[in-house]
N, C-alpha and C positions, 0 to 999 in steps of 0.2 A: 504493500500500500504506500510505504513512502516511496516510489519512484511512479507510483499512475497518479495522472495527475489532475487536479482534483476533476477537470471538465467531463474525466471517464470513467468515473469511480462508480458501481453499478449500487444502486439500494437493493438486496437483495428480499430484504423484506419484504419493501413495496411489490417486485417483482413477484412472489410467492400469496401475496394478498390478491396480485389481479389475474393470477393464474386461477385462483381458490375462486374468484368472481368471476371468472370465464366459466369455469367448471359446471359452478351455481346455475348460469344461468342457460348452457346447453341443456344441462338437466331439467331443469324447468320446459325448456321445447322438448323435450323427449317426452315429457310430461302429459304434454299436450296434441301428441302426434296420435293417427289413429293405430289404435289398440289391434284391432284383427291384425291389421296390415303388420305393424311390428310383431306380433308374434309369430307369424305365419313365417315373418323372415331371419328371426331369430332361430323357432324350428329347424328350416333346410338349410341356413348356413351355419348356424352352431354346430353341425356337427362336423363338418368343412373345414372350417377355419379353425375350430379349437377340441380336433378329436384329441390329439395327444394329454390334453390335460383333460379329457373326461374318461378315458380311459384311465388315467392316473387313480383319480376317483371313484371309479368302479374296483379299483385294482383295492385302495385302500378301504373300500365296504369288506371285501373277502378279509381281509387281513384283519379286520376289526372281526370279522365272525369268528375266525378260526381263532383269534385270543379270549373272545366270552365262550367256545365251546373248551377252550382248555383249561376253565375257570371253575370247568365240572364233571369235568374225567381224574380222579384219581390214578390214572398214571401217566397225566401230563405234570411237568415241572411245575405248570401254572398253579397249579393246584390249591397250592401252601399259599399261594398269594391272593390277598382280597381283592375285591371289589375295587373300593375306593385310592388302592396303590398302582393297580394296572389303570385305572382311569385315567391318576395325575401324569403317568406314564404315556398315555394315549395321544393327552394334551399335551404334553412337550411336544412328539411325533408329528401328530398329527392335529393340529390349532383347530379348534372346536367342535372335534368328533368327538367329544369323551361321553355327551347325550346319547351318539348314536352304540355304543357301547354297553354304556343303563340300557338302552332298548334289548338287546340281543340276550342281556343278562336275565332279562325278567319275562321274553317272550317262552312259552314251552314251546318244546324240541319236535312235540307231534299234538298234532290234531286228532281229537277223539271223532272217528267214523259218526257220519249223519245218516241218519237213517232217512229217510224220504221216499215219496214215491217218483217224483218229479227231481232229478239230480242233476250236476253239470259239469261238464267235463272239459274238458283244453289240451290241443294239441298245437304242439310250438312249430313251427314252418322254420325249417334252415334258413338263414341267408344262402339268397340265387347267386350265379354265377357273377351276374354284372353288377351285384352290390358289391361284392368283392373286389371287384375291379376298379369298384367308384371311390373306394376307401371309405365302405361304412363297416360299422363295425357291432357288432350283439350287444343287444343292451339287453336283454331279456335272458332271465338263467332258471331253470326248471330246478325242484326239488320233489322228485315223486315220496320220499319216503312223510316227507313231512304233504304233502299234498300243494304246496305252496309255489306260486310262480311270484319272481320278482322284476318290476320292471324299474331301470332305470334314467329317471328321464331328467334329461339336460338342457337346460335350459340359457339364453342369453339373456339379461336383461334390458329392458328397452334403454336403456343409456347406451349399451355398449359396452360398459365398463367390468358387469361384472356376471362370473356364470356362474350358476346354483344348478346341484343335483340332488333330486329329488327321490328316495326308493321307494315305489310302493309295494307292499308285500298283497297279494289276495289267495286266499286257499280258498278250493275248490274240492269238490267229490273225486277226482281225479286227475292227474295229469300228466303229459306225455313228451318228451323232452324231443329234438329235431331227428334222432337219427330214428325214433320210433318206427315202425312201418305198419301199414294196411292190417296186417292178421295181429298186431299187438291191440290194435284201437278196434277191432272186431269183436274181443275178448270180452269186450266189456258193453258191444250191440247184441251179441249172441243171445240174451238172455230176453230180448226183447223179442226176437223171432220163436222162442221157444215158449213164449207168454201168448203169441198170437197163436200158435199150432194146440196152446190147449182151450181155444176159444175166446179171449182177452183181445182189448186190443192194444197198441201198443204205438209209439212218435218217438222219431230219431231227426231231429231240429240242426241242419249244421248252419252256422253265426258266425260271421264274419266279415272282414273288411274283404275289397276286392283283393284279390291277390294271395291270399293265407291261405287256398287249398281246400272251398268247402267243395267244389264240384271232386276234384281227386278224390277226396277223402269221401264220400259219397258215392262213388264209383266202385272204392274198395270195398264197402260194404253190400252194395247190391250185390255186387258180382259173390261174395262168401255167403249173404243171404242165397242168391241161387240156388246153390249147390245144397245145403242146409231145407230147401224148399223143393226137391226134389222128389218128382213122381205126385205133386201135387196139384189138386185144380184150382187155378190161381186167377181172378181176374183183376185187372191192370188200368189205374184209371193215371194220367200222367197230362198235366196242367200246370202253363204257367200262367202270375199276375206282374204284368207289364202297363206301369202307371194305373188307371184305372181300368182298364179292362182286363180282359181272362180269356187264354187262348188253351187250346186243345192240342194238346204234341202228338195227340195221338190218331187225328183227325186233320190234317193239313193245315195248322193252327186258325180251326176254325174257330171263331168268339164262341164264349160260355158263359153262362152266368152263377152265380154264387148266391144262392138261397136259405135261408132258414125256417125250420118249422116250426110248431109253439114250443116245441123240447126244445129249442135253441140248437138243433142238431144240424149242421151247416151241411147241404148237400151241390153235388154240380150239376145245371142243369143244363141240359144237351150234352154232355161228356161223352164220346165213344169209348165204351168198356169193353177191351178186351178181353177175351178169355181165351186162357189155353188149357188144356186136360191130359192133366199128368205132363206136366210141362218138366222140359229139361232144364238146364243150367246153361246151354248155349242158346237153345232158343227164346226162355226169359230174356237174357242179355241183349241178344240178335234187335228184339221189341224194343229196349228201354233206349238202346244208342241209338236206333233208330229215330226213337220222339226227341233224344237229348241234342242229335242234332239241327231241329226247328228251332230249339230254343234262340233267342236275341241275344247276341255278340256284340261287343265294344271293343275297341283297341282301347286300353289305355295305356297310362305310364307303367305300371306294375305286370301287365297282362296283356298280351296278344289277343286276348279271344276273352276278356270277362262276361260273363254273365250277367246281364243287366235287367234281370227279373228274378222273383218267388219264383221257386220252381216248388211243384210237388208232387208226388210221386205214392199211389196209394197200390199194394197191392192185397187183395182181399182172398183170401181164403174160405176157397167154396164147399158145402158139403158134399156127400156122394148123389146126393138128390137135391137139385135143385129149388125144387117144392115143399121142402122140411117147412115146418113151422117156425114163426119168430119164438126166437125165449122170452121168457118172461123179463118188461120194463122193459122191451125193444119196441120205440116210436115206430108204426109202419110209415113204410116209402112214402114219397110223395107220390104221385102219381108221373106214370115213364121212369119211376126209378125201382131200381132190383130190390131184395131185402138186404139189410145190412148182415154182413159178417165179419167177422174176426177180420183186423188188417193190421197189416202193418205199415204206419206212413211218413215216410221220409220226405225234410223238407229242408231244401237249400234259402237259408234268406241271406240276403247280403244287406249291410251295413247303409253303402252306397249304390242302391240298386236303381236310378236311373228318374225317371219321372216324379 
């Protein structure tokens, strides 16, 4: 300082006060800026611009599990050590994880089985080829024993300045981790085909976003249903709802309409039903790819060929006589429709399905 002189001697204070008021006052426009918009762009490029540090932080959730589950195994080191000395320990490490810590300490390890008749299950979709290639990266981690999926989500905040990651844990009746395949998620439809063949009826519901695999996953189960329904007389009612209308896949997607009767028992009218007697497991299939290929296609970004309606898919289980009498508490037909039997009915809804 004694050789600058005095004309360029910088206030660093002043300097550091109208940084701190620039700051202020972007923030304030950030404030003000529209919200979808900012999020939307926070989303696609936070994970772009700043995967390596949310990966860091996924990285350091595992590490904090793997020290609260060594907290309760007597033959880890951890053992001997409390709570409260691995926390302050956390906090050095790791600056203001030592909450997410307490959490892991106090959550249990499994979930007591729900009994239900209505259950819900999740099956996790690999990352595709060209997410790999885009440089995204899993943010979603399965745990079947405990039933629990974790997702974690990363977030930029609308200044800019600063990212927050978010875990949320949700446990489910079951769940299935990306390398799962077609006869493991069967395992657990199986009992729904086996409820309709002793007169019951029975709904296998796939939910999802476009892109997550509910037409595959859906594919695989018809197709092990077939075989499982084999030598059966089966009739086939197959319909999708495409915005407000309802087309017939099995009829040159001819329109249908969706009725209810005072039992609130939802029937389709005009619907061509197919029947086959003693139907194979190639010729089921031969039928239903058949209708699947009427169905409405979209290109999007996640999918070549999304399906952009309800699909559903009824297949009804006929007796040896077609004539038998209703059971007892069976609403009859409306009129032009068969009597109801045992079905089993499979229904793809998507998340973003179009109209």
């Amino acid at each position: 300082d004694a050789f600058q002189p005095e004309e360029s001697r910088v206030d660093w204070e002043k300097v550091q006060a109208e940084r701190a008021q620039r700051r202020a006052e972007q923030d304030e426009s950030w404030a003000s800026a529209n919200i979808d918009g900012r999020i939307h762009w926070s989303v696609r490029e936070c994970y772009k611009l700043y995967s390596s540090q949310l990966k860091a932080s996924v990285r350091n959730y595992y590490v904090l599990a793997e020290l609260a589950a060594g907290l309760t195994q007597s033959s880890c080191p951890l053992y001997v050590l409390t709570l409260p000395l691995v926390q302050r320990i956390v906090e050095l490490a790791f600056p203001g994880h030592a909450p997410v810590l307490q959490v892991f300490a106090e959550r249990p390890s499994r979930q007591a089985p729900r009994k239900s008749s209505f259950q819900v299950f999740v099956r996790k979709r690999p990352l595709l080829q060209f997410e790999l290639e885009g440089g995204e990266f899993d943010s979603v981690r399965v745990h079947p024993r405990g039933r629990t999926i974790v997702c974690h989500d990363g977030r930029l905040h609308r200044s800019g300045r600063r990212l927050t990651m978010t875990h949320h844990h949700h446990t489910f009746d079951r769940v299935w981790d990306g390398p799962a395949t077609n006869d493991d998620i069967y395992s657990a439809v199986q009992p729904l085909v086996h409820r309709a063949k002793q007169g019951l009826d029975s709904t296998l519901i796939c939910y999802g976003q476009t892109g997550t695999g509910k037409t595959y996953t859906m594919m695989g189960a018809l197709e092990r249903a077939a075989h499982d329904l084999r030598g059966q007389h089966i009739e086939v009612v197959f319909f999708e709802i495409h915005g407000k209308k309802c087309y017939d896949l099995l009829s040159d997607r001819k329109v249908v309409h969706l009725r209810s009767d005072n039992a609130e028992r939802v029937h389709v009218r005009g619907a061509h039903a197919a029947r086959l007697e003693a139907a194979s497991p190639e010729e089921l299939m031969a039928l239903l790819r058949e209708a699947l290929a009427l169905r409405c296609v979209e290109v999007t970004e996640r999918n070549p060929i999304s399906s952009r309606s309800h699909a559903v898919c009824e297949l009804r289980l006929l007796q040896e006589s077609t004539s038998a009498p209703l059971g007892e508490g069976q609403p009859p037909p409306l009129e032009g429709e068969s009597a109801p039997s045992p079905a089993v009915a499979l229904s793809q809804m998507s998340i973003d399905s179009g109209d």
